[in-house]
C-alpha positions in Angstrom: 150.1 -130.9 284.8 148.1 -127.9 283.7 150.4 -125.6 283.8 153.3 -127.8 281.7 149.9 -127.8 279.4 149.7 -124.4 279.0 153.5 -124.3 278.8 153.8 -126.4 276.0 150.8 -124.6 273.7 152.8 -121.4 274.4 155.9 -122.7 273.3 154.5 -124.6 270.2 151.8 -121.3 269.4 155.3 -119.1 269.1 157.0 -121.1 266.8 155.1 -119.4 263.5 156.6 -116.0 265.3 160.2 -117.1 265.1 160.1 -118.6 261.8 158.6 -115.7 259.9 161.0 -113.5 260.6 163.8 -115.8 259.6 161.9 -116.3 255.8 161.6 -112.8 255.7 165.3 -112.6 256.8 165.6 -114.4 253.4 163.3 -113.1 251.5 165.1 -109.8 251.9 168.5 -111.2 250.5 170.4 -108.9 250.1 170.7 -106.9 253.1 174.2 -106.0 253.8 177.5 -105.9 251.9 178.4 -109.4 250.5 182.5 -111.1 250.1 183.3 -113.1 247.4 186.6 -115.3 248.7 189.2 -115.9 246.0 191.4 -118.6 247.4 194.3 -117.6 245.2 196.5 -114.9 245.0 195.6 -111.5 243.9 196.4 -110.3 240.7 195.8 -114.2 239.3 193.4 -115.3 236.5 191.3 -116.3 239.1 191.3 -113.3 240.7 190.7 -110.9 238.0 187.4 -112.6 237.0 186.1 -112.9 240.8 186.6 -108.5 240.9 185.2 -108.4 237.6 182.0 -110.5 238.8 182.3 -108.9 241.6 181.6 -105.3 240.6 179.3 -106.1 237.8 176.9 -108.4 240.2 177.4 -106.0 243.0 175.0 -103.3 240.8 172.5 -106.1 240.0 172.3 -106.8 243.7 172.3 -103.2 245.4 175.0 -104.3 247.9 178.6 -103.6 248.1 181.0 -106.9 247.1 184.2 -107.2 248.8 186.6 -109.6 247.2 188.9 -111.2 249.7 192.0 -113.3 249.2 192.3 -115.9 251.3 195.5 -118.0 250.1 197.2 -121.3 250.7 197.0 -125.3 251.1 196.2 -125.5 247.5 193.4 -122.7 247.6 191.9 -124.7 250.4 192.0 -122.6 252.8 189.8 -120.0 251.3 187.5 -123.2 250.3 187.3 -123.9 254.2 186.9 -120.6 255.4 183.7 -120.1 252.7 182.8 -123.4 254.1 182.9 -122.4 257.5 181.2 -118.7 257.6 177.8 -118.7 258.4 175.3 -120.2 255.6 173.4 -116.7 255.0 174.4 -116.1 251.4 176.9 -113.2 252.4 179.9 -115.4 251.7 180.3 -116.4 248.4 183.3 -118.3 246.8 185.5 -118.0 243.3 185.7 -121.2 242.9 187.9 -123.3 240.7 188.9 -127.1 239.4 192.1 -126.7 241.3 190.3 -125.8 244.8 187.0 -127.7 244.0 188.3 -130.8 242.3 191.8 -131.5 242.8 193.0 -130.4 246.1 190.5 -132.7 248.1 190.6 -135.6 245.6 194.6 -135.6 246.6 194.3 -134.7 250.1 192.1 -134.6 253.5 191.2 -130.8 253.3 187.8 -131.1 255.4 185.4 -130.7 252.3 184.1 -132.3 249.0 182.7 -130.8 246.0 179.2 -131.4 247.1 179.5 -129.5 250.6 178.9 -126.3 248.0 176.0 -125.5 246.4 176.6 -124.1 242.8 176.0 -120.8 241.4 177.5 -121.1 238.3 180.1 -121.3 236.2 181.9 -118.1 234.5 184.9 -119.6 232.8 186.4 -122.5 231.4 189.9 -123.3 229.6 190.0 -125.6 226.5 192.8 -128.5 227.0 194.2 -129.7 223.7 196.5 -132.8 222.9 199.1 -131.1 220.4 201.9 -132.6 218.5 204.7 -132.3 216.1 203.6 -131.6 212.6 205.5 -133.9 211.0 204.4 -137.1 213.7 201.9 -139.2 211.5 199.1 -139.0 213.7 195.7 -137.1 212.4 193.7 -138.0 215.0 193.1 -139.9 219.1 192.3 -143.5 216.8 196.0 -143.0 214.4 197.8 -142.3 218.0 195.6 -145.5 220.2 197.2 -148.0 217.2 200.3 -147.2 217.3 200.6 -146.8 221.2 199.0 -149.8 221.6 201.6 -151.3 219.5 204.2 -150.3 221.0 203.5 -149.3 225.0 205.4 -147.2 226.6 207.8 -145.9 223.5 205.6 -141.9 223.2 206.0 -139.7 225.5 204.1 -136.6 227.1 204.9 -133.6 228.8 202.8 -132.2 231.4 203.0 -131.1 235.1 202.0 -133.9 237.9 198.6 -134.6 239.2 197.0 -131.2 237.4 194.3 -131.4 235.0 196.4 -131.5 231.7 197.8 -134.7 233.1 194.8 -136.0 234.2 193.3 -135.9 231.2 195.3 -137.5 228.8 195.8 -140.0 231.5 192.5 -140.8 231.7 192.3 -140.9 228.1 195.4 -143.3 227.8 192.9 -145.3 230.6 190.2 -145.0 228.5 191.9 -146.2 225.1 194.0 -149.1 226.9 197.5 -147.7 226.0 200.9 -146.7 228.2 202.2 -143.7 227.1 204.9 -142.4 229.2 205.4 -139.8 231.6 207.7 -136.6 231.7 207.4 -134.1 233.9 207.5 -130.4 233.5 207.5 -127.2 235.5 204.7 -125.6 233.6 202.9 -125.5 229.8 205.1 -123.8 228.0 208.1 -126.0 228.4 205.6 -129.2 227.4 204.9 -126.9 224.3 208.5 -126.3 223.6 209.8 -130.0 224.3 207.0 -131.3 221.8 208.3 -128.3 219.4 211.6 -129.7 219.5 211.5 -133.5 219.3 211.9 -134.0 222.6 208.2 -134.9 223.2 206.1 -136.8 221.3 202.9 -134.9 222.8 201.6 -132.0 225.1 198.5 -131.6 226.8 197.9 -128.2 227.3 195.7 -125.1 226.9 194.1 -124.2 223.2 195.6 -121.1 223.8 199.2 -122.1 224.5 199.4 -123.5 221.4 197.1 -121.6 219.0 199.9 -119.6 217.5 201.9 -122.3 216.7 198.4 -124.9 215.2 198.7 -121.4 212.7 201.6 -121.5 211.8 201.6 -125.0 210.6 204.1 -126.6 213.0 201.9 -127.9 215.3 198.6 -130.6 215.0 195.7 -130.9 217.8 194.8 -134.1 218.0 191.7 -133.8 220.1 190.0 -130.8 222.1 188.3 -132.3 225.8 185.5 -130.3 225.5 181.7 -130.9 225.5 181.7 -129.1 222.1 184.3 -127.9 219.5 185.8 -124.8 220.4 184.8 -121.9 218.1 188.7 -120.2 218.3 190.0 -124.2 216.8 186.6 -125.2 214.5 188.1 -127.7 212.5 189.8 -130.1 215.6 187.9 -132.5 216.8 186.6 -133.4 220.0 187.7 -136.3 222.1 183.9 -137.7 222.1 183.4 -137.0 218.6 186.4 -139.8 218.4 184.8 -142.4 220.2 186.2 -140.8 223.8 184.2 -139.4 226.2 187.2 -137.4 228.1 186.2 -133.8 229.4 189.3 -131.8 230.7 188.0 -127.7 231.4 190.0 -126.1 234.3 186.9 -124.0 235.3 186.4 -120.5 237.1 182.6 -120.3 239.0 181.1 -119.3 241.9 179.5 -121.2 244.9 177.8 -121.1 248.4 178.2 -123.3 251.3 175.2 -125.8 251.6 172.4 -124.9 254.0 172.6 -121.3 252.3 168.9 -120.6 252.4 167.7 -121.1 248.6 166.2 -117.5 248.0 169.7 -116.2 248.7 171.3 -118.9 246.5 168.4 -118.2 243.3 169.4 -114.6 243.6 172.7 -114.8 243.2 172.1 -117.1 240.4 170.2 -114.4 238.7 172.2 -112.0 239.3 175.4 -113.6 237.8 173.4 -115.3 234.8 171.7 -111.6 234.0 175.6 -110.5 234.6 177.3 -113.3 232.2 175.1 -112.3 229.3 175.5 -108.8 229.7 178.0 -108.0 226.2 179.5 -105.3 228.2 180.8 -107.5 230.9 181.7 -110.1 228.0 183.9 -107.8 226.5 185.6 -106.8 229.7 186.5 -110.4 230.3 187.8 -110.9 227.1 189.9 -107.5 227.6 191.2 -109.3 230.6 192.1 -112.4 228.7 189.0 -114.3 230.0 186.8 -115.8 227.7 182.8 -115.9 229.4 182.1 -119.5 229.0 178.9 -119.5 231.3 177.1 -122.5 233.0 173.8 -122.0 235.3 174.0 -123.9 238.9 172.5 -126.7 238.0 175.1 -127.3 235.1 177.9 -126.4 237.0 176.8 -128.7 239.6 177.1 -131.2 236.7 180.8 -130.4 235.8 181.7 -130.5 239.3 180.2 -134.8 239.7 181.7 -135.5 236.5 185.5 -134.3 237.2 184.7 -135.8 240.5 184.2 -139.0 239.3 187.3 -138.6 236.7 189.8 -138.0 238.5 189.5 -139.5 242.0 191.0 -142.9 240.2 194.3 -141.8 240.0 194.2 -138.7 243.1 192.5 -140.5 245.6 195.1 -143.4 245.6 197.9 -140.8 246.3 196.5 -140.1 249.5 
């Protein structure tokens, strides 16, 4: 019995010996060479802002950062494999609303939004609802009347089950109308249908249709942001209208949770000291990304909301 005693207070008295190390181990972060995973293809949007975070973060942290494309299943395969590599703070991943939000609200992919810890955010898009110039709605309240008077008769183009359609479906949810349905291989034709008469209405990016809101033959009804966006100032938001609809496809950056936190608050500051930095600002814009930056707890914030928006309509697909 002694000797189990003695055992036991050995085995207990070591246990300050292992774990020192290990917070140390932390404590150290960064140590080695880091990989950001993009899980879309190279050469993407998505993929030009990971290198370009990549190479500016990479200086803040002393470490080399490998960007790795790991591509399929929706981007979920890169999600999985960031997922799956060990929770050190060495595997970082470009995350976006496709990969994050959608892909596992419309499919069993082995992972939710909240298996990630975030970083934070790096990018965002601005969804607008554009239409005709000559239709007679000015605003989300002119278009709910008359849809609600006559369900079904506008339509809207947009491609399935992506967030441009989600949105304006859960607006049309939101507002108690029917609108109708036509689907499209991509934004631009949505633009050009609604430019030609053969839409009533496109959801799509501010930018897709900034060119035309210029020249006069196009009206945004609504943007889905938190805020106005400074590139439309005078269009309205969809909550300043009595709608509290938030559509921005997002670009950030997450960890697997169980990363140990010092490794997770430096990378925070790393990319937050990075996302302020004019220099990088104005690579991004160079690139055609606009730095539209969120800290982790906010991100974390974007990711329970879209969460909670779309898995309505996605999660009854499955």
């Amino acid at each position: 019995m002694k000797r189990h005693r003695r055992t036991l207070i050995a085995a207990l008295a070591a246990l300050p010996l292992v774990a020192v190390p290990l917070a140390a181990h932390a404590a150290d972060y960064p140590s080695k060479p880091i990989t950001f995973v993009v899980p879309w293809p190279a050469g993407g949007t998505t993929d030009i802002v990971g290198r370009l975070l990549a190479d500016a973060m990479s200086a803040r942290l002393g470490q080399p950062i490998a960007v790795v494309n790991r591509v399929g299943a929706g981007g979920s395969l890169g999600s999985k494999a960031a997922l799956d590599a060990p929770k050190d703070g060495y595997t970082v991943l470009v995350t976006t609303s496709g990969n994050h939000i959608l892909t596992p609200l419309a499919k069993d992919v082995g992972y939710k939004a909240d298996d990630f810890v975030a970083i934070g955010q790096i990018a965002s898009r601005t969804l607008a609802l554009g239409v005709k110039s000559d239709k007679p709605w000015k605003n989300l309240k002119d278009l709910q009347k008359d849809a609600a008077a006559n369900p079904g008769k506008f339509t809207f183009g947009a491609v399935p089950n992506v967030m441009p359609f989600l949105t304006l479906d859960q607006w049309a949810r939101m507002a108690g109308v029917q609108l109708t349905h036509v689907p499209q291989k991509g934004g631009a034709p949505g633009v050009t249908g609604t430019l030609g008469g053969h839409l009533d209405m496109v959801p799509e990016s501010l930018s897709s249709m900034q060119s035309h809101l210029k020249a006069g033959t196009m009206r945004a009804l609504a943007v889905f942001n938190e805020e106005r966006d400074p590139a439309a100032p005078d269009v309205p938001t969809a909550k300043e209208q009595g709608f509290a609809v938030f559509g921005n496809p997002f670009t950030g950056l997450a960890v697997a949770k169980g990363t140990p936190q010092a490794a997770v608050d430096k990378l925070r500051a790393a990319m937050g000291a990075t996302a302020t930095d004019p220099a990088f600002k104005d690579k991004a814009v160079k690139a055609g990304s606009n730095v539209t930056y969120l800290d982790g707890p906010a991100f974390a914030a974007v990711w329970a909301r879209d969460w909670a928006a779309y898995a309505p309509v996605l999660q009854k697909k499955k």
